[in-house]
N, C-alpha and C positions, 0 to 999 in steps of 0.2 A: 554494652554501653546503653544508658535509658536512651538517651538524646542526644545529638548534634551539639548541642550546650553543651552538656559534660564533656566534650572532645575539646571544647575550647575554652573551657575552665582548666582542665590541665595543663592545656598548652599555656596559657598565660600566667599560671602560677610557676611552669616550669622559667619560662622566660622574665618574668619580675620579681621573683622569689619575697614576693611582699605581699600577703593579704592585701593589704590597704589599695599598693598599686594595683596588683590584680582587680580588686573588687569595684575600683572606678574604671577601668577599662571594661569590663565586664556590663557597667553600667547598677550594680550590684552593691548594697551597705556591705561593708564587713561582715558581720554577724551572717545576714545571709550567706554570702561566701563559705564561713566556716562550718553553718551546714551542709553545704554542697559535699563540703570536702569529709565530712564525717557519714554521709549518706555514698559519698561513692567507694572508700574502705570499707562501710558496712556489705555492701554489695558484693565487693570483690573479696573479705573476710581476709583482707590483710590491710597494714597499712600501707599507705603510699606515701609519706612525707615523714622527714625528719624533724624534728623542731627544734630549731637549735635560737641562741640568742639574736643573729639577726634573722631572722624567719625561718621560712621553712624553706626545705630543697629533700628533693625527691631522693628518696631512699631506691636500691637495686628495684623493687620491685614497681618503682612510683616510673622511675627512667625507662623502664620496658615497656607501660602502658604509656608514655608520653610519646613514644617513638611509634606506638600503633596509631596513635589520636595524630598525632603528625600528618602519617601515611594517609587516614582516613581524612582530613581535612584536605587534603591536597588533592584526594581523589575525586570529595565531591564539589570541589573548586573547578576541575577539569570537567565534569560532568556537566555542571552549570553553565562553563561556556562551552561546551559542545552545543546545550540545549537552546544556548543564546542562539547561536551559530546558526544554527537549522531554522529556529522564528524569524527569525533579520536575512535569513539566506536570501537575496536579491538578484544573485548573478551567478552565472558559472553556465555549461555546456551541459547536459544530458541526451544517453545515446540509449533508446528502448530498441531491444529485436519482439515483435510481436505477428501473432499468428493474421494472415488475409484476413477471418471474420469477424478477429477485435479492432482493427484497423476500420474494416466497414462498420464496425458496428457501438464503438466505444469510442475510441481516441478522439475522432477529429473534434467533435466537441466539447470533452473535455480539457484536450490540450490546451484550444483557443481560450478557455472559460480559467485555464492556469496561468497564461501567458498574459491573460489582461491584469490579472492581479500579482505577477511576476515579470515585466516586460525585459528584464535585461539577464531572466533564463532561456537560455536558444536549447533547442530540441534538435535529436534528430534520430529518424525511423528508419530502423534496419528491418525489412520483413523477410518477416524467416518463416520456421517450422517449430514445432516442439519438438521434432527432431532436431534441429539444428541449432535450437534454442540453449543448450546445456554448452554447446562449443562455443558458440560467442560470448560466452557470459566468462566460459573457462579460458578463453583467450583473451577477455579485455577487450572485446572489440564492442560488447553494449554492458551499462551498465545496471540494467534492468530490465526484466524480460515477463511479458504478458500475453501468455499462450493459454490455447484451448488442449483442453486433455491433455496437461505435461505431465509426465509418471515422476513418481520418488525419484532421487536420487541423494547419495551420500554429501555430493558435489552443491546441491539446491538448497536454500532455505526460503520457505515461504513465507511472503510478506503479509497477503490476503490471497483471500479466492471465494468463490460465491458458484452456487447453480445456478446454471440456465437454462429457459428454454427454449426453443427452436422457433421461430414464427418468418411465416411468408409474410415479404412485406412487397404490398401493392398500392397505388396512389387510389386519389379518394374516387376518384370515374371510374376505377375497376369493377367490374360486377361482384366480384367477388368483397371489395370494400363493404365494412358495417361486420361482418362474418365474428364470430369470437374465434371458430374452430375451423381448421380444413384438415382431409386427409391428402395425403402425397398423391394417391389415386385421382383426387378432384383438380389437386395442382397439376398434373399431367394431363389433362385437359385443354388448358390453357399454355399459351405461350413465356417462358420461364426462362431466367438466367442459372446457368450452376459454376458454383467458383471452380478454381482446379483442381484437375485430379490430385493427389497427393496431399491434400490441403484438410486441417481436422473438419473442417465443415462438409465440406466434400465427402468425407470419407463417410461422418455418420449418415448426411441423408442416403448415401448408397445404401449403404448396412441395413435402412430402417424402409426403403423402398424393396430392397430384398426380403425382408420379415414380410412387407405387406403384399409382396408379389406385384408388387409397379415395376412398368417400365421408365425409366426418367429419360426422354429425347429430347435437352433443350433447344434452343431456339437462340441462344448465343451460350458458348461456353469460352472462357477467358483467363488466361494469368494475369490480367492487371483486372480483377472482379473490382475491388471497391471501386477503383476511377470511372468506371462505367452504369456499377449500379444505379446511379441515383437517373442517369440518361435513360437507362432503357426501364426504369421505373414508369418515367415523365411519358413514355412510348407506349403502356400501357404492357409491359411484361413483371414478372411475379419476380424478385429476386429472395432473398433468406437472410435472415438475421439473429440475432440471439436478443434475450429478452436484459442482455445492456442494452440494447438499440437506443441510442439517445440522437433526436431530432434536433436539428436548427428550428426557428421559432417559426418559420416558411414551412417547414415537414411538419408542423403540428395539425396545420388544415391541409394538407396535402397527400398524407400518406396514412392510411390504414395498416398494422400489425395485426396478422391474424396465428394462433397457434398452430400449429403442428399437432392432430391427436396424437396421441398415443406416445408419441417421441418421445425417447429416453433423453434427460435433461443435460449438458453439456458441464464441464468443469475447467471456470476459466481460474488462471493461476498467475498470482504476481510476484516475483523469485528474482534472488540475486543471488549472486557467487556464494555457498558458506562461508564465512568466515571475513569476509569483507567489510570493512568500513565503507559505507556510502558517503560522496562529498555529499556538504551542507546541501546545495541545490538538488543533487538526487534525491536526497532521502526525503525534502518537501516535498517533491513531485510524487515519492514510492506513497507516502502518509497521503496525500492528496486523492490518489487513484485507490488507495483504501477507500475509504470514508465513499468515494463514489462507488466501488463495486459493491458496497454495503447494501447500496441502499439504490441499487440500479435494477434489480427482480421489481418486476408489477406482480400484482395479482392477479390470475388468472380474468381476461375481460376487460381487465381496465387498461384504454388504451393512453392516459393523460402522461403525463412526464416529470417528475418533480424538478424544480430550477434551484438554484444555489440561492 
């Protein structure tokens, strides 16, 4: 079919069996009309209409493409309000499971930054694993899930994902504040938080302190790491982030991002069930947290923030 036109040039001659009525429904002189209809037989190198004395009426082969132009019209009628659906989505529940260092280091501000221009979407945060993250998604218990390092699966379809990279974040009194680069060796130095064991953040700074031959002895270790982060920051201890780390407008004169050498970059992922239809309000919120992991990477040194 050239066009969406020609779907509904069929349809209406099928239904008015009158050039004339057709051609003013259509919006359309006659004459145009009757080229339509001899430019869409030439196409398909049959004809499609009978002509008989009171007009025309679709011949076996005119009724088989009217019955697809049918299908096709209806389909992208239901398309258009789905698409409505999702622009005008204003309301409804979302349940994300996400890993402890997109929680500290993604969400809380972007949530807040959806929910002002959404206020009657309610959220709610299941923190999980990447491990565990494939079972709550496969049970219905979240219906969007934003983890570090989630591997393939058959079950997963990714919505976005972005590299990161790894940075100690310490408030601006820190000595170590202004830094571009630190090694894990020079952070073990100083007094440091490490999320928990089991946790994908956790796991790579072990892995990359092993490679460097550090020892890591924090100084507070925790299973609720984000609630505490930003406290034992203000107290002058090192915690870790990913280069989503997105600041409140208070953390922009307050807190220094510093890299991680050498760190191998982290791989965060935003997935939902295969094969699932997201309600309206999920799927704005999944499209939303695209568009921000897009464009959530700094450049190596640049510590600024971009704002919506």
């Amino acid at each position: 079919m050239q066009s969406l036109n020609d779907l509904k040039i069929l349809d209406a001659i099928d239904r008015f069996r009158s050039i004339r009525k057709a051609a003013e429904h259509m919006t359309l002189t006659p004459s145009a009309l009757s080229r339509k209809i001899l430019a869409l037989e030439a196409q398909f190198g049959v004809e499609l209409f009978e002509r008989t004395p009171k007009g025309l009426r679709l011949n076996p082969s005119g009724q088989y493409l009217a019955v697809y132009a049918r299908s096709q019209l209806a389909e992208f009628e239901k398309v258009r309000g789905e698409l409505q659906a999702i622009r005008k989505a204003t309301s409804g529940h979302v349940r994300i499971c996400a890993s402890q260092s997109v929680l500290e280091s993604f969400l809380p501000v972007h949530l807040a930054r959806f929910q002002l221009q959404n206020p009657k979407v309610t959220v709610s945060i299941n923190h999980s694993s990447s491990a565990r993250a494939l079972s709550d998604l496969q049970d219905y218990q979240s219906d969007i899930g934003l983890c570090l390092n989630l591997s393939d699966h058959v079950d997963l379809s990714v919505l976005g994902e972005a590299e990161q990279q790894i940075y100690a974040v310490v408030s601006a009194s820190h000595p170590l504040a202004g830094r571009a680069e630190i090694s894990l060796a020079e952070v073990a130095q100083h007094q440091f938080v490490l999320p928990p064991q089991g946790s994908g953040l956790r796991l790579m700074l072990d892995q990359h302190a092993s490679r460097e031959k550090t020892f890591l002895n924090p100084a507070v270790e925790s299973n609720t790491y984000a609630s505490i982060a930003s406290a034992c920051r203000s107290a002058g201890l090192i915690t870790f982030g990913l280069s989503l780390y997105e600041q409140t407008e208070d953390e922009v004169a307050n807190v220094s991002l510093i890299r991680i050498s050498r760190m191998k970059p982290a791989n965060i992922r935003l997935v939902k069930l295969h094969g699932r239809t997201l309600a309206p309000a999920a799927d704005k919120l999944a499209r939303y947290l695209t568009r921000r992991m897009r464009g959530g990477a700094r450049p190596e040194g640049d510590q600024s923030l971009g704002r919506d």
